[in-house]
C-alpha positions as a Markdown table, in Angstrom:
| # | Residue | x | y | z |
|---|---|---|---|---|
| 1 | Unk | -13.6 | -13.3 | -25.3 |
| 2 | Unk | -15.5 | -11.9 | -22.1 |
| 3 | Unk | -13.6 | -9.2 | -20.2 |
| 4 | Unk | -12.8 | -9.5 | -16.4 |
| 5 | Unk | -15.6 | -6.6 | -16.0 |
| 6 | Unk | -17.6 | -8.4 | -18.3 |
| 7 | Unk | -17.8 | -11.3 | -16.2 |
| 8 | Unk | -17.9 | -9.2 | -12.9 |
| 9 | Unk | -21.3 | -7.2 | -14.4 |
| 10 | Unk | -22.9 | -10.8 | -15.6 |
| 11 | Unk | -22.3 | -12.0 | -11.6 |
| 12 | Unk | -23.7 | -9.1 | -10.0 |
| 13 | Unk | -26.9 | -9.1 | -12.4 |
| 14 | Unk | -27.3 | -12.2 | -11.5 |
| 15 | Unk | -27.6 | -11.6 | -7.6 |
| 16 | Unk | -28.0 | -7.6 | -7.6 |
| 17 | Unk | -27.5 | -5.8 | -3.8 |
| 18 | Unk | -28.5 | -2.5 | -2.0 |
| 19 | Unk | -25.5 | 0.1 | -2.1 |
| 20 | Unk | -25.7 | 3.3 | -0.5 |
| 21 | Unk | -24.2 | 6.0 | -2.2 |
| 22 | Unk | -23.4 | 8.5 | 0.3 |
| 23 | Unk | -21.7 | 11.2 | -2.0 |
| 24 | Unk | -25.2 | 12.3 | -4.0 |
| 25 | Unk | -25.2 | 15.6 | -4.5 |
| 26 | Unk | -21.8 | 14.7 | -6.4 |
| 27 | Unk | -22.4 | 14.8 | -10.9 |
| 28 | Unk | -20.3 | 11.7 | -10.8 |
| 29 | Unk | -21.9 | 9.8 | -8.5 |
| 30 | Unk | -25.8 | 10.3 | -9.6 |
| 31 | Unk | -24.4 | 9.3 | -12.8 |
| 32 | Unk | -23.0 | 6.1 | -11.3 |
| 33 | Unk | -26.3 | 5.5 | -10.0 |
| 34 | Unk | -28.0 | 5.6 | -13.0 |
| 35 | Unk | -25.7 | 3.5 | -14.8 |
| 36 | Unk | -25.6 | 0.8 | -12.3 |
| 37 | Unk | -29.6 | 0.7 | -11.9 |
| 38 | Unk | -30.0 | 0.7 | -15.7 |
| 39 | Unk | -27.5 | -2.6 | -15.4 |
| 40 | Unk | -29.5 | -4.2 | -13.1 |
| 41 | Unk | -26.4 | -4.8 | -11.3 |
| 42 | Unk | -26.9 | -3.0 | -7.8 |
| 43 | Unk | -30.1 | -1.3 | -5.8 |
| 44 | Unk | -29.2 | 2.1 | -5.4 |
| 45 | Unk | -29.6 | 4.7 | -1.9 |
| 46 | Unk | -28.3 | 8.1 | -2.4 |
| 47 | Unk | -27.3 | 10.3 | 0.1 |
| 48 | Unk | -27.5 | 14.1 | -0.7 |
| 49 | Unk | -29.7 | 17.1 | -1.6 |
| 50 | Unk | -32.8 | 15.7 | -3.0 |
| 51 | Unk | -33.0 | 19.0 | -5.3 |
| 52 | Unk | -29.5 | 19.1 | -6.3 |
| 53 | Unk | -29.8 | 15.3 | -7.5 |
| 54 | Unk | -32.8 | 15.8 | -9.3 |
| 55 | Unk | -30.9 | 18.8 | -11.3 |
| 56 | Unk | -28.1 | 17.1 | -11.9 |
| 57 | Unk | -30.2 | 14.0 | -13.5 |
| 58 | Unk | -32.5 | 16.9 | -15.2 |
| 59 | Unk | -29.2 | 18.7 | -16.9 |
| 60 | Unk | -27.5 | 15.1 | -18.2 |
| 61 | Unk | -31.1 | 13.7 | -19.2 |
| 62 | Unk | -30.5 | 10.8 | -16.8 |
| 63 | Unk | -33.9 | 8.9 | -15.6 |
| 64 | Unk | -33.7 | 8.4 | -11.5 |
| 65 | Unk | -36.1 | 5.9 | -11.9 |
| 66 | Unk | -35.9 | 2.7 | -9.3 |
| 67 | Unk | -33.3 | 5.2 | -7.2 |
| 68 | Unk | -33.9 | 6.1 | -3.7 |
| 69 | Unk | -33.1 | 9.2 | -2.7 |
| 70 | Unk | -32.1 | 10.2 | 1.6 |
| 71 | Unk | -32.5 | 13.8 | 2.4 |
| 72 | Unk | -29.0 | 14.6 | 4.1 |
| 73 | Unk | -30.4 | 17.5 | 5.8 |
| 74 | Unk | -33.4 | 14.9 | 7.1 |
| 75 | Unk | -31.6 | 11.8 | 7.8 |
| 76 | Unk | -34.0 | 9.3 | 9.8 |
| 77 | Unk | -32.8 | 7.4 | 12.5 |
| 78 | Unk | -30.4 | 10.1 | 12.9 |
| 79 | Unk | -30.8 | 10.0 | 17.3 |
| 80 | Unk | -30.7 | 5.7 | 17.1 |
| 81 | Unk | -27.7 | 5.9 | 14.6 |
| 82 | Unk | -25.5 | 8.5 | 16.7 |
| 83 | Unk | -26.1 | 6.6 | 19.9 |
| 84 | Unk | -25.1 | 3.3 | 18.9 |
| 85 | Unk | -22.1 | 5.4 | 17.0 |
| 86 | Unk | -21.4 | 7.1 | 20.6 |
| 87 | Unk | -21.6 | 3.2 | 22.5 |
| 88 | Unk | -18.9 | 2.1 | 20.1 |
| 89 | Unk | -16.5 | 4.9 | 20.4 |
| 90 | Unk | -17.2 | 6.2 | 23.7 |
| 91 | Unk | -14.5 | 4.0 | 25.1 |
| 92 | Unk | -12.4 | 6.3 | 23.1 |
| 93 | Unk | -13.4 | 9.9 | 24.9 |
| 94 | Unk | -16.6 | 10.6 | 22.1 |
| 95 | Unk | -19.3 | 12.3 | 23.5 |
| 96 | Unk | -22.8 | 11.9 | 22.5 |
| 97 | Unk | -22.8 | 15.5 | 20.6 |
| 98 | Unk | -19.8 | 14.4 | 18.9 |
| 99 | Unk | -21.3 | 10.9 | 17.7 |
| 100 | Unk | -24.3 | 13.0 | 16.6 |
| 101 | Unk | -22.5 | 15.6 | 14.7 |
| 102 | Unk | -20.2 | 13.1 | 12.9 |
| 103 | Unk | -23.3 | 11.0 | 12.1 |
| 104 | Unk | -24.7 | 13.6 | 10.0 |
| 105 | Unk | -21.8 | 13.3 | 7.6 |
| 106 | Unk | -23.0 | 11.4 | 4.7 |
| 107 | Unk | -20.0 | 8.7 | 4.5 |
| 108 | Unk | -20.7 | 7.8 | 8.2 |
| 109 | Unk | -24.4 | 7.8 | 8.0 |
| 110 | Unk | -23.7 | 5.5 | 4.7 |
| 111 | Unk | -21.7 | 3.2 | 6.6 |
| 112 | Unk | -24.1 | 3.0 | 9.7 |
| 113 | Unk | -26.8 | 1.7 | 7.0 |
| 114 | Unk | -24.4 | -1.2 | 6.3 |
| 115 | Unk | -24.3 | -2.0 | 9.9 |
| 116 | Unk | -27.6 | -1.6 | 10.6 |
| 117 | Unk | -28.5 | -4.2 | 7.7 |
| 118 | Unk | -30.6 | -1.7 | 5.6 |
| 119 | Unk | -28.2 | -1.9 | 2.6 |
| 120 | Unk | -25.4 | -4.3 | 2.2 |
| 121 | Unk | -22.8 | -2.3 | 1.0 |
| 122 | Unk | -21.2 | 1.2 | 0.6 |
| 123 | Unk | -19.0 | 3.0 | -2.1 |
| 124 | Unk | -17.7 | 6.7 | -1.1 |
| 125 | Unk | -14.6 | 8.8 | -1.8 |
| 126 | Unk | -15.6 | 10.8 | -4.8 |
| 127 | Unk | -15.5 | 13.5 | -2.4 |
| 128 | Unk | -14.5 | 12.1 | 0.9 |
| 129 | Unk | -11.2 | 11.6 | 1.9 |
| 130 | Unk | -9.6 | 8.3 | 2.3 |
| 131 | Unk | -9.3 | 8.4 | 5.9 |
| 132 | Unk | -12.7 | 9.8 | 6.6 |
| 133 | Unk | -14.0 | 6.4 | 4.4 |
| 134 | Unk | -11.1 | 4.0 | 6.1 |
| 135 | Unk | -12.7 | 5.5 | 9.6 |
| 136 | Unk | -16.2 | 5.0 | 8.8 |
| 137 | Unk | -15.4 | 1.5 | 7.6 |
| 138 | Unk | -13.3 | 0.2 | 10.1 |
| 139 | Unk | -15.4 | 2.0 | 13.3 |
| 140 | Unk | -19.1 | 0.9 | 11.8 |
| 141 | Unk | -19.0 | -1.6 | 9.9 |
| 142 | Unk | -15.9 | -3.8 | 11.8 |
| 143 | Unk | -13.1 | -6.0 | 10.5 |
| 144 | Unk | -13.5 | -9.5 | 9.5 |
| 145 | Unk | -13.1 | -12.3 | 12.4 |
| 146 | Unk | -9.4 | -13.0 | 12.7 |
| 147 | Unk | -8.1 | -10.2 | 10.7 |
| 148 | Unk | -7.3 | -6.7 | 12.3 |
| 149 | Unk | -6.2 | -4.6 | 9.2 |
| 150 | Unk | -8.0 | -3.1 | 6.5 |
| 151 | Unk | -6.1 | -3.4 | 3.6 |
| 152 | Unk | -6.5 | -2.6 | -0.5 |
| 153 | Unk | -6.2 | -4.5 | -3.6 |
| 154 | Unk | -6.0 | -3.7 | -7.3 |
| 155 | Unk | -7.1 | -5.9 | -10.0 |
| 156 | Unk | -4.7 | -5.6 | -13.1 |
| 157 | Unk | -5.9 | -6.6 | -16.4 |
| 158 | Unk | -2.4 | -7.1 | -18.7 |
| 159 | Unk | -2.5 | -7.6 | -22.6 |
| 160 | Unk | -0.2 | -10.1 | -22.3 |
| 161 | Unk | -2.3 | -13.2 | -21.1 |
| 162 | Unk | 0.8 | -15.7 | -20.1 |
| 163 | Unk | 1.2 | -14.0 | -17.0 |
| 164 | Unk | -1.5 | -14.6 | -14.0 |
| 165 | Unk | -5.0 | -15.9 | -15.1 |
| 166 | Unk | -5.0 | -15.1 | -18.0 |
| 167 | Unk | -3.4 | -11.8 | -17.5 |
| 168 | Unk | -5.5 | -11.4 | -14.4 |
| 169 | Unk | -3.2 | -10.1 | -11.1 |
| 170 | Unk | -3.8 | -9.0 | -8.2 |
| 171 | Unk | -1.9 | -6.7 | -6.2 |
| 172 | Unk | -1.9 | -6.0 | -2.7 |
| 173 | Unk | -1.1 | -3.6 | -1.1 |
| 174 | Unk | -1.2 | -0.6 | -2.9 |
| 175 | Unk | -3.4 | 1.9 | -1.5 |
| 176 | Unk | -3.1 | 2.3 | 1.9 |
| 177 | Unk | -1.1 | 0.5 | 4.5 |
| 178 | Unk | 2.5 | 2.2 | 4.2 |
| 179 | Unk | 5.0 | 0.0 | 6.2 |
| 180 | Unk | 2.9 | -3.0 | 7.2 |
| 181 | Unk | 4.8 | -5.0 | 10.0 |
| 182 | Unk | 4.6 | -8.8 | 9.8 |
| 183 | Unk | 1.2 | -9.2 | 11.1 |
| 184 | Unk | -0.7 | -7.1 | 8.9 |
| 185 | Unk | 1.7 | -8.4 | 6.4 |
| 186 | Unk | 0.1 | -11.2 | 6.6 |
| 187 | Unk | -3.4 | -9.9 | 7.0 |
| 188 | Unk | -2.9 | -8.3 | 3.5 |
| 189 | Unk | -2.2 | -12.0 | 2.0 |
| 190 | Unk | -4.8 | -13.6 | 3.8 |
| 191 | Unk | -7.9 | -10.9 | 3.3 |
| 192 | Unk | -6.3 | -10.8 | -0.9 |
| 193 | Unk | -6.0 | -14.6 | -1.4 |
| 194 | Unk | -10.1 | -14.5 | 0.1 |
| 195 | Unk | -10.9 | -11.7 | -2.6 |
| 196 | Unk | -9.4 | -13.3 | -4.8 |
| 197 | Unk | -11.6 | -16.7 | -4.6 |
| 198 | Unk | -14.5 | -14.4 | -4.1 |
| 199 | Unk | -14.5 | -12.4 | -7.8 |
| 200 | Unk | -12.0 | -15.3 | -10.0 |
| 201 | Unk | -13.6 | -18.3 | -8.2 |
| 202 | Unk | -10.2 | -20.2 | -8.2 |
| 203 | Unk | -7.8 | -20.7 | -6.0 |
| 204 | Unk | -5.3 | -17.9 | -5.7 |
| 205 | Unk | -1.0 | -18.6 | -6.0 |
| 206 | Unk | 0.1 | -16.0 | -3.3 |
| 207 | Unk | 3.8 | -14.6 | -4.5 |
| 208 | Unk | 5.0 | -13.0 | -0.8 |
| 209 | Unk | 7.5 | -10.5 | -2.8 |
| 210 | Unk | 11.1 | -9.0 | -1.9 |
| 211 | Unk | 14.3 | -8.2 | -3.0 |
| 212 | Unk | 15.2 | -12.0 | -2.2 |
| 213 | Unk | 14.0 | -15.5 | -3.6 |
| 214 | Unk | 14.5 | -17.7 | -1.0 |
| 215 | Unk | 17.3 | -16.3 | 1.2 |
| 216 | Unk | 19.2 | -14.9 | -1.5 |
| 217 | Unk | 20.0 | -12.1 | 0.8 |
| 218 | Unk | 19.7 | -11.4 | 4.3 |
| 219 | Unk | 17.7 | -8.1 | 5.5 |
| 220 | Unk | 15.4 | -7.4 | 7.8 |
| 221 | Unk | 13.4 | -6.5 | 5.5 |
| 222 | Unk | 13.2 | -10.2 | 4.5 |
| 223 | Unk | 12.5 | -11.2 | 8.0 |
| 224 | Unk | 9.4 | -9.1 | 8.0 |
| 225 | Unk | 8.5 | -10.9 | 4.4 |
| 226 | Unk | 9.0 | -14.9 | 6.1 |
| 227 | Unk | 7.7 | -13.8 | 8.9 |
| 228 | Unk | 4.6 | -12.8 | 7.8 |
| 229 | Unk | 4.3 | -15.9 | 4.8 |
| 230 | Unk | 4.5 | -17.9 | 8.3 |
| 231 | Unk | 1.6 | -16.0 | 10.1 |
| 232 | Unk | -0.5 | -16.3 | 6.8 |
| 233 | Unk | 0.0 | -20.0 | 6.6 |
| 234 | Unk | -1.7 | -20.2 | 10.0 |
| 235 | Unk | -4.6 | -18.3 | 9.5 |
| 236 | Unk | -5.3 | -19.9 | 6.3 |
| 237 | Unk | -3.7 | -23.4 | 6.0 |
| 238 | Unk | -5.8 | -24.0 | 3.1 |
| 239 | Unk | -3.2 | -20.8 | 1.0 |
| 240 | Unk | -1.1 | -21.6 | -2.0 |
| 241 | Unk | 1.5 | -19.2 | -0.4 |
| 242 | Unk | 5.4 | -19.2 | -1.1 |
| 243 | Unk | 7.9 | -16.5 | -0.2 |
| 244 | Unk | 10.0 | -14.4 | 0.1 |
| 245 | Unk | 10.5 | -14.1 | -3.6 |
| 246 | Unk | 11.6 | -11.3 | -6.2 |
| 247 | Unk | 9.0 | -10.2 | -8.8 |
| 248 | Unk | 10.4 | -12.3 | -11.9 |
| 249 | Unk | 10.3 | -15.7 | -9.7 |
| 250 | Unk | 6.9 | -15.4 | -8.8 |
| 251 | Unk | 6.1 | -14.5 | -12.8 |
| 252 | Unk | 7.9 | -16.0 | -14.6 |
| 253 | Unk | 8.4 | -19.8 | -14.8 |
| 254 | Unk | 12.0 | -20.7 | -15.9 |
| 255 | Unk | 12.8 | -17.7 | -13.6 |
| 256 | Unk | 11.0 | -19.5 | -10.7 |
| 257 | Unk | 12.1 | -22.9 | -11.5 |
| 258 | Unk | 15.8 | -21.7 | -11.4 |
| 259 | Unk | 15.4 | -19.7 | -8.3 |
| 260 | Unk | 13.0 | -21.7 | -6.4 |
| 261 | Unk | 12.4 | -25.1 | -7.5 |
| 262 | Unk | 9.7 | -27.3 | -6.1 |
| 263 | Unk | 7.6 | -23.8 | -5.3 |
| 264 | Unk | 3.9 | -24.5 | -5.2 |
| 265 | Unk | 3.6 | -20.6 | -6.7 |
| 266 | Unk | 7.1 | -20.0 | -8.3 |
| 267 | Unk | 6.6 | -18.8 | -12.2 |
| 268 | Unk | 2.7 | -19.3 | -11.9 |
| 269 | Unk | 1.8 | -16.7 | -9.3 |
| 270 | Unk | -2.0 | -15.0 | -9.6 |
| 271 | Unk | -1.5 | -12.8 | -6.5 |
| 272 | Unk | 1.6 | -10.5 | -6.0 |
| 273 | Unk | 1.8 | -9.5 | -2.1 |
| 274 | Unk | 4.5 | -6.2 | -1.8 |
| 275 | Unk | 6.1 | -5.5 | 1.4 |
| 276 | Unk | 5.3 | -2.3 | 1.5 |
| 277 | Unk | 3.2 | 1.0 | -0.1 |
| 278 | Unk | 5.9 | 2.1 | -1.8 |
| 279 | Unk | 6.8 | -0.7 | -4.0 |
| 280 | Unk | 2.8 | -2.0 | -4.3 |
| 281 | Unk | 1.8 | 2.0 | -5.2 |
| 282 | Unk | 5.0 | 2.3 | -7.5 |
| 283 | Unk | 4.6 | -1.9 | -9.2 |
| 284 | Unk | 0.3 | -1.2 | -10.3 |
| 285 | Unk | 1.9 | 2.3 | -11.7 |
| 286 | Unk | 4.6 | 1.2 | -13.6 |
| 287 | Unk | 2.5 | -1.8 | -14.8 |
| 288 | Unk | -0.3 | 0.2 | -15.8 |
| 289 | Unk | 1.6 | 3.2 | -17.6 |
| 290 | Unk | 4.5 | 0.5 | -19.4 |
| 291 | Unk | 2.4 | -2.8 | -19.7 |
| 292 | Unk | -0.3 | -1.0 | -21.3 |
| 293 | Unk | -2.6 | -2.9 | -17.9 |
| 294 | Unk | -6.2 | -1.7 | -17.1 |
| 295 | Unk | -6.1 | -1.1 | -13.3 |
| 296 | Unk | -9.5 | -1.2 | -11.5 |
| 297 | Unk | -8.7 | -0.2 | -7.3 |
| 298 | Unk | -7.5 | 0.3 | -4.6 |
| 299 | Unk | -10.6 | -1.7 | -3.2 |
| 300 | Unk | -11.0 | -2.3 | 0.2 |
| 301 | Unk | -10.6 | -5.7 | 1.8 |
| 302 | Unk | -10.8 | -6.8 | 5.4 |
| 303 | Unk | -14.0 | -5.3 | 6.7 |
| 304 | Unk | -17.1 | -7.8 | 7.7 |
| 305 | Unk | -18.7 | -6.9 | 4.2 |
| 306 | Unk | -17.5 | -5.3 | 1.3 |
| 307 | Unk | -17.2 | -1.7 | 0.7 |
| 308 | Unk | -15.0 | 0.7 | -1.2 |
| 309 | Unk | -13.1 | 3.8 | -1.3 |
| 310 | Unk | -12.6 | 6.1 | -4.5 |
| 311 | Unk | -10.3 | 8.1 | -5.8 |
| 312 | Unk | -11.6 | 11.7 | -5.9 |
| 313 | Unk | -10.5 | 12.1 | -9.3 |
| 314 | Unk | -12.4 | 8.9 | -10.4 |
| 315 | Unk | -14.7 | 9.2 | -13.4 |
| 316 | Unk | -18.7 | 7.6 | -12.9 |
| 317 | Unk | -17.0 | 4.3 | -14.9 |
| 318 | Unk | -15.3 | 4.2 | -11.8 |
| 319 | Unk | -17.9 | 3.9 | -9.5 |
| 320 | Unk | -19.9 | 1.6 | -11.5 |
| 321 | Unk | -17.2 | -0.9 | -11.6 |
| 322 | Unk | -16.8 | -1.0 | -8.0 |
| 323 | Unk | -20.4 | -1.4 | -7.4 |
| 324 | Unk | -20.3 | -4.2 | -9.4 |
| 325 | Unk | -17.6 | -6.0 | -8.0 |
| 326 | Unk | -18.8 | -5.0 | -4.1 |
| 327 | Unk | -22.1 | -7.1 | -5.3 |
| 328 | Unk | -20.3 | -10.0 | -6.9 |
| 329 | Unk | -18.4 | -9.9 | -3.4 |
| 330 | Unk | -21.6 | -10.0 | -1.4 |
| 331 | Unk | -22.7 | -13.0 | -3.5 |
| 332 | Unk | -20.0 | -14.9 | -2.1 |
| 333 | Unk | -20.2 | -14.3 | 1.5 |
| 334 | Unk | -24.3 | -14.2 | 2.0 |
């Protein structure tokens, strides 16, 4: 049986696109380059030292054939890049010095690239913090029409294949928006339930969780949960979306027949939507240390194209994977 990465590597071979690796003088990332241009998955642009590179790939053996390689002490376009950086934030009190020394940071300069059209995608945080990356992503390359909040998903691959697709899930969010309110609540659902059609090709069933099925209790915290399955609903009418319910309702069938019978998403859910960091963060733990799940993310959705943050403990694997499923992304939207 082909694995979900599997499948994501056959997609992007079969439509391959120009990433910009910004972190280049980084072991893990020239490694990642390698890998992914030996797969013929991606087109790669480093960033970095070209002499540091070319000793790295000289001390692992590693070929940088079909890589190119930007000097980050010689970026081009370096003048253009910070004044169209200082028209955007300017607005905001940056000054053309600032634009131009912020430009010369290699996760900024990657994300420019993405702007400008030269590649079509970036992946950094091997060494760049996740604001830094979040920054660059929403200020240069924008947010999606309709959708103001850049959000994260995780894929989870579970041995047990009853639940999800075929134990595929997707949770959201569980990287980086802490206490989303009701409208990037719904943000979250929407931009996941569009990721989810890009990589799966199906369409998703969008469990909006809680502590409640169905008014089973009365919180705030519930309002914020309806509220937000309500906003969703009008962005995309075309969502398989039901809420609010608890975990085992959206997973688990009799559960969800019991507790909310007639539920388009009840029992059969594909996407799990958490009110909150805490519980998203804590749920793809848990799953992945006690289900025994493969967990590839957080991945960042919401921006006009694709592109990724890293943890900075990440290993090259890492990087590679999110290439690949950046690309099979692209394929969707171009």
């Amino acid at each position: 049986m082909v694995t979900f990465m599997e499948d994501i590597y056959e997609k992007a071979k079969k439509k391959p696109a120009k990433v910009v690796l910004p972190e280049g003088n980084d072991e893990r990332t020239v490694e990642a380059a390698v890998k992914a241009t030996q797969l013929g998955i991606a087109k790669v642009v480093m960033l970095g030292n070209p002499d540091k590179i070319k000793q790295i790939a000289s001390e692992k053996k590693l070929s940088l054939d079909g890589i190119e390689i930007i000097d980050i002490d010689n970026l081009p376009n370096l003048d253009e890049y910070a004044n169209e950086f200082y028209e955007i934030r300017k607005a905001k009190g940056m000054t053309l010095e600032e634009a131009k020394n912020i430009m010369k940071r290699d996760v900024y300069y990657g994300a420019m690239m993405v702007r400008k059209g030269i590649v079509d995608t970036f992946v950094a945080g091997a060494m760049n913090t996740t604001s830094d990356v979040s920054r660059a992503a929403i200020y240069l390359i924008g947010m999606k029409e309709g959708i103001k909040t850049l959000s994260s998903f995780f894929v989870m691959i579970l041995p047990d294949k009853s639940f999800g697709k075929d134990g595929i899930l997707f949770y959201s969010d569980g990287g980086l928006v802490i206490d989303p309110d009701p409208e990037q609540l719904s943000d979250i659902a929407v931009t996941t339930g569009a990721t989810y059609r890009e990589l799966i090709g199906e369409e998703p069933r969008i469990a909006m969780l809680s502590f409640s099925t169905k008014g089973s209790a009365k919180h705030a915290r519930i309002d914020k949960v309806t509220k937000a399955l309500e906003l969703a609903k009008k962005k995309d009418p075309t969502l398989i979306i039901d809420g609010e319910m608890q975990a085992d309702a959206a997973l688990i069938p009799a559960v969800g027949a019991k507790k909310a019978p007639g539920s388009p998403v009840a029992g059969k859910a594909t996407v799990l939507i958490f009110p909150d960091l805490d519980s998203g963060n804590i749920a793809y733990k848990l799953t992945e240390r006690l289900a025994k799940a493969e967990a590839y993310g957080p991945i960042y959705q919401g921006t006009k194209r694709p592109c990724s943050d890293l943890s900075r403990g990440c290993k090259a694997s890492d990087i590679v994977n999110v290439i690949a499923i950046n690309v099979v992304r692209l394929s969707k939207i171009n």
